[in-house]
N, C-alpha and C positions, 0 to 999 in steps of 0.2 A: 624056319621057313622064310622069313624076312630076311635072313643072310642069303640064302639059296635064290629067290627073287631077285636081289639084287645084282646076282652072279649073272643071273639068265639074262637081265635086261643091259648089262653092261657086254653080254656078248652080243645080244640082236645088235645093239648101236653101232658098236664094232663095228660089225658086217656092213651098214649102212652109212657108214661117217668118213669123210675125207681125215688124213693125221695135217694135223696144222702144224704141229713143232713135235721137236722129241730133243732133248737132252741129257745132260748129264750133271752129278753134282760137282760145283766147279772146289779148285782148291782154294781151301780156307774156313769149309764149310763141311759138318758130321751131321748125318741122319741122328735125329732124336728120337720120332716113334712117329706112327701114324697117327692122320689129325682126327679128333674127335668128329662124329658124325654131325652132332648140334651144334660144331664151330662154324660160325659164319664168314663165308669170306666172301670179296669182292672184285669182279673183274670186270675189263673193261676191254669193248667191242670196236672196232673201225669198221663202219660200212664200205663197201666198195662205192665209187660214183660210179654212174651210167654210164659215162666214156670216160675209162679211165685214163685216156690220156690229154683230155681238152686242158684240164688244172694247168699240167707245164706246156698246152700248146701255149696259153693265155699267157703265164707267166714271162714265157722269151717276149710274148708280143708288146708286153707293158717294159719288157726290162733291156731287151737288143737294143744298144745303140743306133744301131743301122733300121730299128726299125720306124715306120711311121706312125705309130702306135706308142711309141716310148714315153710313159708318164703318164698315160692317160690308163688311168688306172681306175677296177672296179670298187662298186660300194659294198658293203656289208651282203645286201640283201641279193643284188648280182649274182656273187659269189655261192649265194645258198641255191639260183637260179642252176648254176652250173653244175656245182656235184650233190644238190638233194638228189637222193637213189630211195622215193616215195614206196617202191615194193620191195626193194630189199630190206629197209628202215621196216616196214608192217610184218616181212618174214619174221625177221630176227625177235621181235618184239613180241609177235606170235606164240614162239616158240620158247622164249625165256617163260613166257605165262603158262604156257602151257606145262613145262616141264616142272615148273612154281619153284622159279627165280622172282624176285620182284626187281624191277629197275625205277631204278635211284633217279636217275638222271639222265637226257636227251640233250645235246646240246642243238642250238637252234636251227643248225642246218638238215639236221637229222644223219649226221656223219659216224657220231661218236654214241655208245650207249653203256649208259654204269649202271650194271644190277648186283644183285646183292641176293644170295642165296648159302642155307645149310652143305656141309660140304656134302653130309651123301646125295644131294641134290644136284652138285657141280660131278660131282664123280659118275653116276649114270649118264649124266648130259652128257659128258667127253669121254667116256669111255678110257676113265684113267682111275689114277690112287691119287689122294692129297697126301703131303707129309711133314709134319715139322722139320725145319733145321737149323741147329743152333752155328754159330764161328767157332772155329777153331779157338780150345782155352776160356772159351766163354758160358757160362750156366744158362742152359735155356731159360728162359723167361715167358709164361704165355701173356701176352697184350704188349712186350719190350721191344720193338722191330729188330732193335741191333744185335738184341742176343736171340729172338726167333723168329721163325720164317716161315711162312707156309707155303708152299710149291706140290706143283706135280712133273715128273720127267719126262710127260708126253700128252696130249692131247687132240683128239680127234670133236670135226663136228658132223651133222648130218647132212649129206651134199646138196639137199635144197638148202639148208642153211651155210653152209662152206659158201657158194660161188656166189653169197650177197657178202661172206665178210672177208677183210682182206689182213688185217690183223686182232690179235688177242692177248692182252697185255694183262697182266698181275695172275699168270694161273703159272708158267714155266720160267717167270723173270727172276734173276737171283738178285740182290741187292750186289752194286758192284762194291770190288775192293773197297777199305776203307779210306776215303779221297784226305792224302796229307796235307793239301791245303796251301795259300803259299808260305814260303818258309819263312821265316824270321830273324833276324840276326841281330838285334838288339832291343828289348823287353825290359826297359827299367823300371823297378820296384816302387818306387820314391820322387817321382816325378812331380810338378807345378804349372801352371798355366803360363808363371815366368819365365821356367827353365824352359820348358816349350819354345817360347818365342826366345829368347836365348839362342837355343838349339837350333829354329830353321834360320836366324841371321847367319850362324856358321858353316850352314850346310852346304856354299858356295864352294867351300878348301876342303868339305869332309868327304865328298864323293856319294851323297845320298840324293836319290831324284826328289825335287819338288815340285809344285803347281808353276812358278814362275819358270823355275829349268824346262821345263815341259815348251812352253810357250816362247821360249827365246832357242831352241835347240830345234822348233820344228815348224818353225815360220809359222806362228798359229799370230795372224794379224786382229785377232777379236777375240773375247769368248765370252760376248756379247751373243746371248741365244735370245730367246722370247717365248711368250706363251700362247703362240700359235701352232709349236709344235711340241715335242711330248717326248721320254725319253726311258728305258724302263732296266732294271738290272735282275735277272733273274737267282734267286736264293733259295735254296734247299737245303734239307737235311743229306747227312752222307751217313750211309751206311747206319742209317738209321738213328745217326746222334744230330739232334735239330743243331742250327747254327741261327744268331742272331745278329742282332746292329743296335746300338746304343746312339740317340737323336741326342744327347749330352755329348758323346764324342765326337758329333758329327758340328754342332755349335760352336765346340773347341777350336775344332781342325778348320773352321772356319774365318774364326778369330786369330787366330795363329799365322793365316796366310791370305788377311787379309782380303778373301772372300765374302761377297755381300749374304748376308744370314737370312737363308733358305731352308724351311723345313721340308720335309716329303710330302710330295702332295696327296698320296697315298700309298698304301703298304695292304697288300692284297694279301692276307693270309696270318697278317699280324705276328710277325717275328722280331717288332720293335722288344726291349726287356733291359735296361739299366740293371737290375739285379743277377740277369746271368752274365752279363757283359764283366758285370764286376765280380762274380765269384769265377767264373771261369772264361778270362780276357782270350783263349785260344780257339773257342767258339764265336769267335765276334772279331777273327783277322780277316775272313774274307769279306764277309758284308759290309764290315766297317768301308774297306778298301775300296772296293765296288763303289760303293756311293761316295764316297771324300771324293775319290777323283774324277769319278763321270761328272757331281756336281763342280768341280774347281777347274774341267776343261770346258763344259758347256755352262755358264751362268745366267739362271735365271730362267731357264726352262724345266718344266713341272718333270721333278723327280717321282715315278712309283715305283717298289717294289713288288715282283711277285713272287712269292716264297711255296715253295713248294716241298709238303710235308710227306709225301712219299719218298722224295728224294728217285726219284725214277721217272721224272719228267712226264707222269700220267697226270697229276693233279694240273699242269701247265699247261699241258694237252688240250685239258677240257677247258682250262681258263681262257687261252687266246680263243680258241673255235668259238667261247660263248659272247666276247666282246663287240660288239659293233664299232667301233672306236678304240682301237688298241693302241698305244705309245706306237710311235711311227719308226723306233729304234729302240732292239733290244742287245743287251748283252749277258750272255750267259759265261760265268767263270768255273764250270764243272762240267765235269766228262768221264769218262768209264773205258775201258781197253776194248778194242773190239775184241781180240782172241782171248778164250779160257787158255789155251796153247797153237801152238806151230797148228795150223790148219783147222782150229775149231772155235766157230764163232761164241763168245761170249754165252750163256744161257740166256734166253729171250730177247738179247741184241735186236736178231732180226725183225720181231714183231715192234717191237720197241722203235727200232729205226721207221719201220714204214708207216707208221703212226706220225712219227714225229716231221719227217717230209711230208706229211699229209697238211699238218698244221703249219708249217713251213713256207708250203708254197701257197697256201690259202693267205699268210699274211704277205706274203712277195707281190700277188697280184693286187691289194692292195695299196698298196706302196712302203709297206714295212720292210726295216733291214734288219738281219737278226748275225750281230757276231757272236762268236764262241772262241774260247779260247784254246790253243793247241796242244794245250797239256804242258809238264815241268820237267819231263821224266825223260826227252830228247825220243830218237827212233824207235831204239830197245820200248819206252813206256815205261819202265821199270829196272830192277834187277836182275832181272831174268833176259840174259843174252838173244834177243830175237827182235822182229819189227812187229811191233805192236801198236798202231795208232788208236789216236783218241776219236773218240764221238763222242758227243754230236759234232766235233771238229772237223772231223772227215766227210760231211753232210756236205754235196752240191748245194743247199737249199742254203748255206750258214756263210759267211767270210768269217774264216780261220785268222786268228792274228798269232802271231809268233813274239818272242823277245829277243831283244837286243842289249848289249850292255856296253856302257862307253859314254854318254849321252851323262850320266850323273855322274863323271868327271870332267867332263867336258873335252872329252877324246873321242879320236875315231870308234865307229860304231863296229861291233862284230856279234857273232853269232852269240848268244847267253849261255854259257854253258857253265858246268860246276867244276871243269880241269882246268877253267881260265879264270876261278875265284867267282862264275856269277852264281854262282848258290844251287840257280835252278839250272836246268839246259829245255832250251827250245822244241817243243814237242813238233815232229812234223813227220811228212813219210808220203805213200799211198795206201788206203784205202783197201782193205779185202773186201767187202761188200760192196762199195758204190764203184761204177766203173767213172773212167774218168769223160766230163761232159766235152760236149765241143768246142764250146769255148775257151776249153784249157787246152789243147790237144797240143793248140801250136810250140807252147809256151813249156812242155812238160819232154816234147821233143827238142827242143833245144838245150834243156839243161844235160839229158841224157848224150847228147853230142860233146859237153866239156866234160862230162863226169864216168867213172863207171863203179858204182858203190858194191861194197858186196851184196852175193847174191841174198835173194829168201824174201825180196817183197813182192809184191802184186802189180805185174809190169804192166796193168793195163788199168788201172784204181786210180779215182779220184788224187789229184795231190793236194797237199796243204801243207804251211798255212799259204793262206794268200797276200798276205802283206805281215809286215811287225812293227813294232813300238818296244820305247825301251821298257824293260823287265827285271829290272837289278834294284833294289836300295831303295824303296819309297820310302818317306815321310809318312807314318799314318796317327793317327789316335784311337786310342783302345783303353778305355777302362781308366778316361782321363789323363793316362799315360803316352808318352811316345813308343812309339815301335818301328821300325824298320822291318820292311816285309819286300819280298823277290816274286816272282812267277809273272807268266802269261794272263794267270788273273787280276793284275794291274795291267796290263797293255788292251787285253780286250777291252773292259771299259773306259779308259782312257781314248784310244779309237773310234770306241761308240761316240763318247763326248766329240768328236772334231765331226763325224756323221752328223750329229745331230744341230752343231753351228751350221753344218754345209745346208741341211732344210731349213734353218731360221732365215737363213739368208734367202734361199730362193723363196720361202713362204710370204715373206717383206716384196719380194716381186710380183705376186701373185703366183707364184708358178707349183708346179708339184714338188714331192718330196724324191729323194733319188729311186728310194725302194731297193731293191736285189740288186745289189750294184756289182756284180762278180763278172758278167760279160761285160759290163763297162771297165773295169780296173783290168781286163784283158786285152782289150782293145788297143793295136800296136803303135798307135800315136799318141796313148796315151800314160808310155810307158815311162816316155824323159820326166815324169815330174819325182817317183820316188828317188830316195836317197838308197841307192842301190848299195849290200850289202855283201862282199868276197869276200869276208878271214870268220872263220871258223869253220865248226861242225858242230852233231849231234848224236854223237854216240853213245853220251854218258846219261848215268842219271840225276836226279838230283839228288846234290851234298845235302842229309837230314841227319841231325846230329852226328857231323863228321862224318857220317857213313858215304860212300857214293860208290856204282861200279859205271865201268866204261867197257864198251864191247867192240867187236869189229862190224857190228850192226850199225852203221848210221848214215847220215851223208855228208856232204861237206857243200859252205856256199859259193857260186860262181856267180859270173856277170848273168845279171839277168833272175831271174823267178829260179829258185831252185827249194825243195823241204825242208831248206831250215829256217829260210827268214821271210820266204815268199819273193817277193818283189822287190824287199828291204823294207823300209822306215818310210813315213808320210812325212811328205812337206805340205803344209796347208795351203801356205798363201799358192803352190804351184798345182796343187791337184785338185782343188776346189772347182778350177777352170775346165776340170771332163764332164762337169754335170750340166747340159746345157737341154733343161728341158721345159715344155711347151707352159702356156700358162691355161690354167682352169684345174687340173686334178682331175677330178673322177668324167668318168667320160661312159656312155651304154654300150655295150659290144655286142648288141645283139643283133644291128642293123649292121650292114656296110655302107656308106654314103650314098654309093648311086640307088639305092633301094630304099633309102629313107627319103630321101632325096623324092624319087617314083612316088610311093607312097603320101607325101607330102601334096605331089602338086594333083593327083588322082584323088584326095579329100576335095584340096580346095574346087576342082573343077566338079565334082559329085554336089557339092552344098550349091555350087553356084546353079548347077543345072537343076536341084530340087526347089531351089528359091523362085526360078524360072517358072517351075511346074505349078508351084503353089501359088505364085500371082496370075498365071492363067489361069487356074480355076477358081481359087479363094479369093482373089483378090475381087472381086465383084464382078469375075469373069472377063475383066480387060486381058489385051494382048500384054507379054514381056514390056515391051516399049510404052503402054499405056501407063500398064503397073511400075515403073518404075519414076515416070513421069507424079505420078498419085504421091508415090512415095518422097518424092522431093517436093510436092504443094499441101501436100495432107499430112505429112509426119503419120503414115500408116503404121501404126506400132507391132504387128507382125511383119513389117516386111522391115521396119528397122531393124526389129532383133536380128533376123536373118541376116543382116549386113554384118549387124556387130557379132555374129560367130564368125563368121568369113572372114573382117579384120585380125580378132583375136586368134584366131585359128594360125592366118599370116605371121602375127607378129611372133606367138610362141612358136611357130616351126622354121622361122628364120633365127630365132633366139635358140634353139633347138641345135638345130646345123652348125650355127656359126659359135658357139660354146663348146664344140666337140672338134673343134680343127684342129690339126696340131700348128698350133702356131711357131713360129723359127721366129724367137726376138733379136 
């Protein structure tokens, strides 16, 4: 009878439930069995906002060069002003209760909501099945992420509940491929803190990048940051295997290159671990990297990590929405394929992505800049003959960085690819899910004018990356040892670092921070500053123990912005100069001037005129002109106060006004 009920009630829901997602199981991944009815699982809600499009009206208005608005950017609580959805937030919340879900977690705007319920609980709600799935060759494991998985292929909600939510993340999301990481080409066994510094004196004639090659190769005149601004690199587990950072190798690599010794100023989610760093140094090549060189391009501004043990950028999700003060630049060096295959989005992609623009532009209007890396794997994205970009790289919301190789010989720069010896190749492409914004339009047509690639990508998708840095040969420390490691996950953070010098500097001005700087870096006079990038392509993937393929999938670089390297390569000392923005930072957008303005001077004359009132009659029934006469021989202390609101009223809505200008210095 209990099975039969359940049959019945998962049909009514049906009938009354919008389908949010449906998929399929991607390859690499076998059904194991159906999930037990008392297995709990957890998923997590995006509310819609009330006007779902004010977020990126607001966004261009703080981030358009051209606009007068630029930099003046919202607070925390602003922001909650603009997308709280108070009745969609009570629906949803309603209705998890009701169906007995219990939620975990609300982040403070009431945006995001994590509850926690038995799956036959989740399974009448959506009017689906849960299921385990293990990887391919791998032994399920229950409570193992990497070897089990619990999903469903479709999911429906109830349409008073559907039109408040707009995404639904961890019920159809698969864990993506297992992310390689960047690659490595040198791992010595037997290493010393001497041979180390040894090693970077030689790395001038060996062709390996360092902190000082960095800095002499890309006009970087400081790297002199401060702790006015904030700088953040995001870490995750992949595919369900966590990955760490060792603050011992991070001391080393400091000492080694003569870096001033800087520990993290925080680690959100605690992925610090000497002991796995040293048992397993291949779990501890990305973060080490990430942090050595964001910390050795920007010095002395507060390093955090946020590490995110989902590895699906949900736990991240809920961390920036919950911060009121986020690091003003992040860099993320992980991404996932958009396609399962030739025309089918990834399993839970979509919900995934519009989550993640949700959290995106909420820090954009802010004034945070969020890069991402463009993947290692070139157009293909892998082995498999086709165009596959990366996300969150493919994100209007993100600057994509790309790699270059040349720069750690001290030769001209070209595209990174693994048929030209750079290990990795440059991930870049268009976009099947994002279309492309309009600030790129100009820039996306013009490459298409020198170029005609083969067919099969998405002629009307987002492009990326948007700029590059070199991506071949780093110097790192791991496990006390040297390594040599490759990928676009050294150029995004490295990039971050010159981002985040570019706010130290204006922050010492008083001014804002850049924020969403992509229609700025498109912007057509502001194009002479990169070191623009013509020899190569990206058709290949990357060389992973000798293996590599190359397909007729890719593109190749021209003058100008093209998907393999963007723009090309940053010169500091020249492009530091497109940031020219107003001073003060946070500014109200609730008013427009002439209406604040109005408002302002219709107080002052209201108090003036009650003041008026009240010394004709209170004041011992004198006329205005008598009472205020009294008030200058008697020190009447009601009619002082009244002056002293009318002064103070003055001074703060002059101080008010003239705090919100955008000032041109």
């Amino acid at each position: 009878p209990a099975q039969a009920m359940r049959v019945v009630a998962a049909v009514v829901a049906a009938a009354l439930a919008g389908l949010v997602d449906q998929v399929k199981v991607p390859k690499g991944w076998r059904h194991v069995r159906r999930a037990e009815e008392s297995h709990v699982h957890e998923i997590l809600f995006s509310v819609k906002h009330p006007d779902e499009t004010a977020l990126e009206r607001e966004l261009m208005a703080v981030s358009d060069p051209d606009s007068p608005r630029r930099g003046q950017y919202l607070t925390f609580d602003e922001v909650g002003d603009l997308v709280r959805n108070d009745q969609g937030h009570a629906m949803l919340t309603t209705w998890l209760k009701n169906i007995g879900a219990k939620v975990t977690r609300t982040t403070p705007h009431k945006d995001f909501v994590l509850a926690r319920a038995p799956i036959q609980v989740w399974e009448v709600a959506l009017s689906t099945e849960f299921h385990h799935f293990a990887r391919e060759g791998e032994k399920a494991e229950v409570g193992r992420p990497e070897f089990d998985h619990t999903a469903c292929l479709s999911m429906s909600l109830p349409d008073d509940v559907h039109r408040h939510v707009d995404a639904v993340l961890k019920a159809t999301m698969f864990p993506p491929p297992l992310r390689k990481g960047p690659v490595w080409s040198y791992l010595p066994k037997n290493d010393t803190d001497a041979s180390l510094r040894a090693t970077a004196r030689r790395l001038g004639s060996a062709g390996q990048m360092t902190p000082s090659k960095l800095l002499s190769y890309y006009d970087i005149p400081t790297v002199n940051g401060n702790s006015k601004v904030s700088q953040s690199v995001y870490e995750g587990a992949s595919g369900g295997q966590n990955t760490y950072w060792s603050a011992s190798d991070l001391l080393t690599f400091q000492e080694t290159h003569d870096i001033p010794l800087q520990p993290v100023a925080s680690d959100v989610g605690c992925s610090m671990s000497e002991d796995e760093c040293s048992f397993n140094p291949n779990a501890c090549l990305e973060p080490n990297l990430d942090i050595q060189y964001m910390q050795a391009v920007s010095q002395t501004t507060p390093q955090y990590i946020w590490y995110d043990s989902s590895g699906d950028f949900s736990s991240w999700i809920m961390a920036v929405a919950s911060d009121s003060n986020p690091p003003l630049v992040h860099s993320i060096s992980y991404g996932m394929p958009e396609l399962e295959e030739v025309g089918l989005v990834y399993p839970g992609l979509q919900q995934l992505a519009t989550a993640f623009n949700t959290a995106a532009k909420k820090l954009g209007v802010q004034g945070v800049t969020i890069m991402a890396s463009s993947g290692d794997d070139g157009a293909p994205g892998g082995t498999d003959c086709m165009y596959n970009p990366s996300f969150p790289a493919s994100s209007p919301y993100v600057t994509a960085v790309g790699a270059t190789q040349g720069p750690e010989s001290g030769t001209k720069e070209s595209v990174c690819a693994s048929n030209t010896g750079g290990l990795i190749t440059s991930g870049g492409g268009f976009s099947n899910i994002f279309t492309a914004p309009s600030w790129q339009t100009d820039a996306i047509a013009g490459f298409f004018q020198k170029s005609t690639p083969e067919s099969g990508y998405q002629t009307t998708g987002r492009g990326f990356p948007d700029v590059s840095m070199a991506g071949f040969n780093y110097e790192i420390v791991v496990s006390g040892q040297g390594a040599l490691v490759s990928g676009t996950s050294a150029s995004a953070p490295v990039f971050a670092g010159l981002i985040s010098l570019i706010n130290a500097k204006l922050a010492d001005e008083g001014k804002s921070s850049v924020g969403f700087i992509n229609p700025t870096l498109y912007k057509t006079e502001n194009q002479g500053c990169y070191n623009d990038v013509t020899d190569g392509e990206n058709n290949c993937s990357a060389n992973r123990n000798g293996v590599s393929s190359c397909c007729t999938q890719g593109y190749s670089a021209v003058a100008g912005w093209d998907p393999t390297t963007g723009f090309g390569s940053w010169n500091q000392a020249k492009c530091q100069t497109m940031f020219n923005l107003p001073k003060g930072g946070k500014a109200a957008y609730l008013f427009p001037m002439w209406l604040l303005t109005l408002i302002i001077v219709g107080a002052v004359a209201g108090v003036l005129l009650t003041f008026a009132l009240i010394c004709r009659f209170g004041c011992k029934k004198r006329s205005p002109r008598e009472a205020f006469a009294v008030v200058g021989l008697r020190n009447n202390a009601l009619c002082w106060g009244l002056f002293a609101v009318v002064g103070i009223a003055l001074i703060v809505a002059g101080g008010f006004t003239g705090g919100n200008q955008n000032v041109d210095p």
